[in-house]
C-alpha positions as CSV (number, residue, x, y, z in Angstrom):
1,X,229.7,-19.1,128.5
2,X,228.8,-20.9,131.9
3,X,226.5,-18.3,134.0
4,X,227.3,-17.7,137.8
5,X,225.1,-18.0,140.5
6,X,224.3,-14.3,140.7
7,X,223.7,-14.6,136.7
8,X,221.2,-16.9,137.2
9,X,219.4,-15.2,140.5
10,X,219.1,-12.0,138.4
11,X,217.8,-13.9,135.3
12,X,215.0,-15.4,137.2
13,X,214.4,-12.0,139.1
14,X,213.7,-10.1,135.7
15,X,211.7,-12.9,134.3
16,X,208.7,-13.4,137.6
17,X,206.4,-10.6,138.9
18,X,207.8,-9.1,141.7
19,X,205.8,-7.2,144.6
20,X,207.4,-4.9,147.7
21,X,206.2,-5.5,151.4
22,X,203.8,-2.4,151.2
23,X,202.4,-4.1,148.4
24,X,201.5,-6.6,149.8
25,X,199.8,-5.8,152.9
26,X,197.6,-2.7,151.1
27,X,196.2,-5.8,149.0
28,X,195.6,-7.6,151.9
29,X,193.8,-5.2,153.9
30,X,191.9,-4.3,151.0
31,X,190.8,-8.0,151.3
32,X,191.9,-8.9,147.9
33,X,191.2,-12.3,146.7
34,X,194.9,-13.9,147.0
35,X,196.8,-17.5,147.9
36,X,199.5,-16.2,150.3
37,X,202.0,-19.5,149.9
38,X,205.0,-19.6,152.3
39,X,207.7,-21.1,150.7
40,X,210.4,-21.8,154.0
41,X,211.2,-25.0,155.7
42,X,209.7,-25.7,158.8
43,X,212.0,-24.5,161.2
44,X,211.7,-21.1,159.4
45,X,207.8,-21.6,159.6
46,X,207.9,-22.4,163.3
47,X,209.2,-18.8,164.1
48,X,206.1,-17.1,162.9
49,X,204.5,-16.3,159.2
50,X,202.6,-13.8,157.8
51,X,198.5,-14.5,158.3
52,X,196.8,-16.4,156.3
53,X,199.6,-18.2,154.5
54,X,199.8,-21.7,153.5
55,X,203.3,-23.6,153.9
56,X,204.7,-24.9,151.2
57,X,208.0,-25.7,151.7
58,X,210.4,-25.1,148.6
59,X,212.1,-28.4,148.5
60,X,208.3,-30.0,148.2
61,X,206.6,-27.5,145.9
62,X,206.7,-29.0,142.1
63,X,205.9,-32.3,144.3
64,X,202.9,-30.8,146.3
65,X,201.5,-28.0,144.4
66,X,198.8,-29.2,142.2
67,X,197.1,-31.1,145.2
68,X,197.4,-28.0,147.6
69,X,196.8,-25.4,144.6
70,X,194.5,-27.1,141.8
71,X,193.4,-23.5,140.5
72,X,196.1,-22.2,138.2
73,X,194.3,-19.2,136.9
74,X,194.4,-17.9,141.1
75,X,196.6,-14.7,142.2
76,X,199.8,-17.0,144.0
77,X,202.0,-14.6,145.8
78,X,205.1,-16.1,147.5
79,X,207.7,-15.4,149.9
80,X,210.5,-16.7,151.9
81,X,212.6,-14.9,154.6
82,X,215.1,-12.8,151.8
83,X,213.0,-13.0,148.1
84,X,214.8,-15.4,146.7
85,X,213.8,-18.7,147.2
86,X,210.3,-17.4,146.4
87,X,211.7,-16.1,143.2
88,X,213.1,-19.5,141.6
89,X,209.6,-20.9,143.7
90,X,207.8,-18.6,141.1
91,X,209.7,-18.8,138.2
92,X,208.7,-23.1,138.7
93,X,204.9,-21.8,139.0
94,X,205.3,-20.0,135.9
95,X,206.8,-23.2,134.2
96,X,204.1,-25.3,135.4
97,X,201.3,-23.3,133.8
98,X,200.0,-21.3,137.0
99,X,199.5,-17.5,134.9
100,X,199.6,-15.2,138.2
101,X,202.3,-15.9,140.3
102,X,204.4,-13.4,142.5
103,X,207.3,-13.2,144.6
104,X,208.0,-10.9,147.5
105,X,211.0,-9.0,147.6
106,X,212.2,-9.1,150.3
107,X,210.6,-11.7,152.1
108,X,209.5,-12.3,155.8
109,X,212.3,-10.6,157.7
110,X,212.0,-7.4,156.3
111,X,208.2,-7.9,156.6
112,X,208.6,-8.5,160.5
113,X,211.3,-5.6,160.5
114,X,207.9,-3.4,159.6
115,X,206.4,-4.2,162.4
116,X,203.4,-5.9,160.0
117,X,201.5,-8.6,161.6
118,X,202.6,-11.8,161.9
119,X,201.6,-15.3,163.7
120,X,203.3,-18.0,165.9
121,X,201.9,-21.7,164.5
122,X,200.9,-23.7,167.3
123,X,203.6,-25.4,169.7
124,X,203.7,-28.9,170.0
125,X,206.3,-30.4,172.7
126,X,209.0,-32.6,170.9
127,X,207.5,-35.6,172.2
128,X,204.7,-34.3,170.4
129,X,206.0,-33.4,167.3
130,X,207.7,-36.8,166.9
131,X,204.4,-38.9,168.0
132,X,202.2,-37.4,166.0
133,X,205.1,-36.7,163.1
134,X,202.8,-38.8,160.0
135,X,200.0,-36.4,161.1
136,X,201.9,-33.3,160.9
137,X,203.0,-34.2,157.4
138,X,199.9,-34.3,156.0
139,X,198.6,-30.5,154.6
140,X,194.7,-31.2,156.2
141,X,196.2,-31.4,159.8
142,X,199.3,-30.5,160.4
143,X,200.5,-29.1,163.4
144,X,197.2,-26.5,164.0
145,X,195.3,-29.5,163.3
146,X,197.1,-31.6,165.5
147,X,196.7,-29.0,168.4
148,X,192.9,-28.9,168.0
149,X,193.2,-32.8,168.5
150,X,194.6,-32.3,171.5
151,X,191.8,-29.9,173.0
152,X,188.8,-32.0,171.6
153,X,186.5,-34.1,173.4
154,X,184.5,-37.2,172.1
155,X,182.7,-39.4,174.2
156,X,182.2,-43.1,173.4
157,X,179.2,-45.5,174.5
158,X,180.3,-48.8,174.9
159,X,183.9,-50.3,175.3
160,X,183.1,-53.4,173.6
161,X,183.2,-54.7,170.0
162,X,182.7,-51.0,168.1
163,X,183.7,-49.0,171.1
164,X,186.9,-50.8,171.2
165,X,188.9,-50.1,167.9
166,X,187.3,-46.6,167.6
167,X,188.7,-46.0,171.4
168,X,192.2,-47.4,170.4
169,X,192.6,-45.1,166.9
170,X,191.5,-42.2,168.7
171,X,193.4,-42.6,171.6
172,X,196.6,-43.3,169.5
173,X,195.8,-39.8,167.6
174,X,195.8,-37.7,170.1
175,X,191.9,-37.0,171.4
176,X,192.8,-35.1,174.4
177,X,189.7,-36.0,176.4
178,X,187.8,-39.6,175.9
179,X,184.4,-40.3,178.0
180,X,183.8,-43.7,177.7
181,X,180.5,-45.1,179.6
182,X,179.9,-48.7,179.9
183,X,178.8,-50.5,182.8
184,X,179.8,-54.0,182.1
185,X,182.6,-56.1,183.3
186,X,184.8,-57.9,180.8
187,X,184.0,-61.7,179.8
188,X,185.7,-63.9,178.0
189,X,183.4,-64.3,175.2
190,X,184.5,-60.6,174.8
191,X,188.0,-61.3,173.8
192,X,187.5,-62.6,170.3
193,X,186.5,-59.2,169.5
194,X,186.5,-56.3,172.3
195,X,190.2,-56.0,171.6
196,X,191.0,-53.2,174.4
197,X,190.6,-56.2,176.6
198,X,192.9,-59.3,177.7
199,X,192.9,-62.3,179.3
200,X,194.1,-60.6,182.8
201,X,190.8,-58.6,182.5
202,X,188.2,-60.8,182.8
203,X,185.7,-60.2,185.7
204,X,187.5,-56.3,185.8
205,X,184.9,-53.3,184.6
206,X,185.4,-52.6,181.3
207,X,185.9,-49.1,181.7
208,X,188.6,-49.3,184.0
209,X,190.4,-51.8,181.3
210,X,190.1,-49.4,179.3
211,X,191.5,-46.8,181.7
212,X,194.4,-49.2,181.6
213,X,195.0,-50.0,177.8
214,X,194.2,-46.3,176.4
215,X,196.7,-44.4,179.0
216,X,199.3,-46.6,178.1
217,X,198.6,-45.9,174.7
218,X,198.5,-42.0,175.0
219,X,199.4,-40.6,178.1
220,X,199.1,-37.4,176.8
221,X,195.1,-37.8,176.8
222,X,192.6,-37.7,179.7
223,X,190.1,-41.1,180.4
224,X,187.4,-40.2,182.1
225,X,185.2,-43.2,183.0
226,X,181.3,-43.4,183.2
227,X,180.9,-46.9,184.9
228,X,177.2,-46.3,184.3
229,X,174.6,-47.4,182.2
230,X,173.0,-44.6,180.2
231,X,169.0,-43.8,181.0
232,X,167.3,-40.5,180.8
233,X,168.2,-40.0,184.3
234,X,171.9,-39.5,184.2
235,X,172.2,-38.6,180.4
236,X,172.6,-35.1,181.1
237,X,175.0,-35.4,183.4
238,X,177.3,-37.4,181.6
239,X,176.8,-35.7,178.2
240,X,176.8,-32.2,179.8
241,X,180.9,-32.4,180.1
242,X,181.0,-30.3,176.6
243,X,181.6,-33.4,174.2
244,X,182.2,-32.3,170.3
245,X,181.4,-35.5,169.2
246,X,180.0,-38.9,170.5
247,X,180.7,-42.4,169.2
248,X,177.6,-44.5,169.4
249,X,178.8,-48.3,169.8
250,X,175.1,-49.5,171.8
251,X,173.5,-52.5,171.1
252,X,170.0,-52.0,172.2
253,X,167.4,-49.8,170.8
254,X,166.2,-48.1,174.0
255,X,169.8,-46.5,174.5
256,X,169.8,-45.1,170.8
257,X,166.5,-43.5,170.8
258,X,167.6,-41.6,174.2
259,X,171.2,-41.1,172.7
260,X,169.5,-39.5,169.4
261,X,167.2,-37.4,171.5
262,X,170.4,-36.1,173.9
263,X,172.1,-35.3,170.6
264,X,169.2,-33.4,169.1
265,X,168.8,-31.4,172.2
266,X,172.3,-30.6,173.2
267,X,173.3,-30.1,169.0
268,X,176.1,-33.1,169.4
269,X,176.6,-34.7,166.3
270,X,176.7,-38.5,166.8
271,X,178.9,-41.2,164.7
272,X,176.4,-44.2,164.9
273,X,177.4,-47.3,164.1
274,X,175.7,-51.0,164.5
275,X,177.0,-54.8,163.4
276,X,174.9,-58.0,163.1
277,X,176.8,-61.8,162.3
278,X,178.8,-60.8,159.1
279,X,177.2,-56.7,158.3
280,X,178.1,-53.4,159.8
281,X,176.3,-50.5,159.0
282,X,178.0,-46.8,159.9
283,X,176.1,-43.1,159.5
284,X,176.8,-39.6,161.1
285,X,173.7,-38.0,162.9
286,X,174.5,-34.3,163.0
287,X,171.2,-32.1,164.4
288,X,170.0,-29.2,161.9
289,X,172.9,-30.8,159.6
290,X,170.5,-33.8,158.2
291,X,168.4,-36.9,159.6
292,X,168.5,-38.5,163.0
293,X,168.4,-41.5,164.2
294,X,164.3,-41.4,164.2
295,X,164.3,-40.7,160.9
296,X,165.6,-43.7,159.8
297,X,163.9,-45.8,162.3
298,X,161.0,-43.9,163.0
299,X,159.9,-47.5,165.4
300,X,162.1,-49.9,166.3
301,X,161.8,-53.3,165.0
302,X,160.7,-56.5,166.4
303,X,162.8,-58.1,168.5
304,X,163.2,-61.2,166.6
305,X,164.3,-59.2,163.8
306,X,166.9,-57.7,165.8
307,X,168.6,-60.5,168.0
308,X,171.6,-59.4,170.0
309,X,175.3,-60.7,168.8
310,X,174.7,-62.7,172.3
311,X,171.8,-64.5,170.7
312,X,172.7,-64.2,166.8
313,X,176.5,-64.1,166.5
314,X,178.8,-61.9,164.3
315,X,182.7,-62.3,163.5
316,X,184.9,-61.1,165.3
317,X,186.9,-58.7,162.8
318,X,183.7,-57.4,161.9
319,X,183.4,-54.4,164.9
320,X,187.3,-53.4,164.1
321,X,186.5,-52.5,160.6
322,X,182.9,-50.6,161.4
323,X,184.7,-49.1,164.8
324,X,187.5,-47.6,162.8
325,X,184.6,-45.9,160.5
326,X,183.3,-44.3,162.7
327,X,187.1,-43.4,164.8
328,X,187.4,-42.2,160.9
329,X,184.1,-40.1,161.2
330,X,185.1,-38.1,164.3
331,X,188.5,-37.4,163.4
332,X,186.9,-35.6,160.5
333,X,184.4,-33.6,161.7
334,X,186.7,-32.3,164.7
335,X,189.4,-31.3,162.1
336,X,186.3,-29.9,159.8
337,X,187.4,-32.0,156.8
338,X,186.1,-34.1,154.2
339,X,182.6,-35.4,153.9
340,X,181.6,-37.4,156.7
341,X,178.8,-39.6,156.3
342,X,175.6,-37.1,157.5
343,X,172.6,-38.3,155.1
344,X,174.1,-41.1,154.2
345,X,174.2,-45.0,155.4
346,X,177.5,-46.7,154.9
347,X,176.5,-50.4,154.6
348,X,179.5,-53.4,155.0
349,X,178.5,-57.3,153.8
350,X,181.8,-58.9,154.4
351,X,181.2,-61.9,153.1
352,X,180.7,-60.1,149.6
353,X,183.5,-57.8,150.9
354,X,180.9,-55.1,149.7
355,X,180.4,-51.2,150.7
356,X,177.4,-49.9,149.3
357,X,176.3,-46.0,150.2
358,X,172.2,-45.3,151.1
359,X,170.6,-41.9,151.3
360,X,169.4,-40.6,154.2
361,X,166.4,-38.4,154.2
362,X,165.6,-36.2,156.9
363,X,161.6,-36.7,157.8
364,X,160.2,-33.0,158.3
365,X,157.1,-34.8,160.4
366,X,159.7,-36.5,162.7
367,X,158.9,-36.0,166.5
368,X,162.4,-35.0,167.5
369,X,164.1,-33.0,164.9
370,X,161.0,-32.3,162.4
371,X,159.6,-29.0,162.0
372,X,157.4,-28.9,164.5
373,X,158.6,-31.2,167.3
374,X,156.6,-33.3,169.8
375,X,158.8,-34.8,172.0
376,X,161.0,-31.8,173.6
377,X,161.9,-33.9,176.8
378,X,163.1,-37.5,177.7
379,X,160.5,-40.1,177.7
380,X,160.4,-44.0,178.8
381,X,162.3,-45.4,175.9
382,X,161.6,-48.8,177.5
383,X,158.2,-48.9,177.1
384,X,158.5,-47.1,173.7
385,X,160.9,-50.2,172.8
386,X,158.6,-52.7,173.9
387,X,155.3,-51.4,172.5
């Protein structure tokens, strides 16, 4: 005999663990270990969800599940707006093998009817929603993620070979504030791989093409333009603006050291990167987190062992794949996910088309981030470059 819809509804009722409203929030103000999942679409989600939950839309769960809930022996409790969709939700948990799943009954409009707490996800405009649309989908941003794009603040050195592509990627995802200092004008030896430049550009500061390209990219993020070049005179100025992360794409040693010594003061972490002919080499410098920059170069070397690309060369693709690493870098460390590169040294040989990982040690003797510190202030990094 074929069962109705109500047959079915009832069947799957009887056969999850069911828990009332009151339930519910007495476990959670006891602070009961428990996976609140949300189980509407995003419309639904949009109007406000209990806190703490994770969204899980129904018509992606047996899809999305085991990435967003490895841990099958957890308490799962879900809910929609009524108690049924989190029913059959449940009823799938239990077929999958997760042993402690529950379903509210009813669901989020009676909860809100309480008067129980609730939360409004964060607002994107449509514009917003659409552009950053393949960002939204993904669980580790989403739309709070998204939003706290939007409010952060990275600061780039240098709007040439690394500073381009990592200016460009972080633009198009929605930094809402980009310092970028560089005090150079474009040339045309720049074009074959400072690709936030053109042909109409040449002889035009390279901040202010970069003003251009990156605000036609985005408008919905701020430039603000440093046509300077970096000393220990106007460092503090320009990094006192309240950056959450800085990009390092320098190409001399003097500007490094007082970069690293900025960062260690002011607890910026910075995403360094360098290139040379056909290698790129990327690390993440993050004060009281692991090394800086001194502890992996504790002196600079030679200058014959360190020619500029002006004197040595390097290919032009070669800054868009290390100037995305490090875009890569920021984006993770202002969303707070994954395992950016701090203590480690990301090495590139293109010609071998090889990445190879190096550990980085932090040096407790080192003068700027050691234990016991010796240089507390800026110092003439030209002279300590040239010694």
């Amino acid at each position: 005999m074929a069962r109705t819809y109500s047959d079915l509804l009832q069947e799957v009722k009887g056969s999850v663990q069911l828990v009332t409203l009151e339930n519910l929030k007495s476990r959670m103000d006891s602070g009961e270990e428990l996976t609140l999942v949300d189980v509407r679409e995003k419309d639904e989600w949009r109007q406000g969800f209990i806190p703490g939950a994770l969204h899980l839309p129904r018509g992606f769960l047996e899809m999305q599940v085991e990435s967003r809930l490895p841990n099958k022996q957890e308490t799962i409790i879900l809910y929609c707006a009524a108690g049924i969709r989190s029913a059959f939700a449940a009823k799938v948990l239990g077929d999958m093998g997760y042993a402690n799943v529950e379903s509210v009954n009813p669901g989020y409009g009676g909860w809100k009817d309480k008067g129980f707490p609730i939360e409004e996800p964060i607002r994107l405009s449509e514009p917003q929603l659409e552009r950053y649309s393949r960002h939204i989908l993904l669980p580790e941003v989403g739309e709070k993620g998204q939003k706290k794009l939007l409010e952060s603040r990275v600061l780039l050195l240098g709007a040439g070979g690394l500073g381009s592509p990592a200016a460009l990627y972080l633009a198009a995802a929605g930094v809402g504030r980009l310092g970028i200092v560089d005090n150079d004008v474009v040339d045309v030896s720049n074009l074959q791989r400072q690709i936030m430049h053109g042909e109409d550009r040449v002889g035009v500061p390279k901040v202010e093409s970069a003003l251009k390209t990156l605000s036609n990219l985005n408008p919905d993020i701020e430039i603000v333009p440093f046509q300077d070049r970096l000393t220990s005179e106007n460092v503090d100025r320009i990094f006192d603006h309240g950056w959450d992360v800085v990009v390092d794409g320098l190409d001399n040693f003097p500007t490094r050291y007082l970069v690293n010594d900025a960062s260690v003061f002011k607890n910026v972490p910075v995403v360094h990167g360098s290139i040379f002919r056909f290698d790129g080499q990327v690390t993440t410098f993050w004060p009281q987190k692991g090394p800086c920059y001194r502890c992996l170069y504790p002196e600079p070397p030679p200058a014959h062992l360190a020619p500029s690309c002006a004197e040595a060369g390097v290919l032009g693709i070669l800054p868009g794949v290390i100037g995305t690493i490090q875009a890569t870098e920021a984006i993770k460390i202002l969303l707070g996910i994954g395992d950016p590169l701090v203590g480690r040294l990301l090495t590139y040989d293109s010609l071998k088309m090889v990445f190879r990982t190096l550990k980085l040690r932090r040096d407790p003797t080192c003068p700027v981030c050691g234990d016991e510190p010796t240089i507390t202030e800026y110092i003439d990094y030209e002279g300590f470059c040239s010694r």
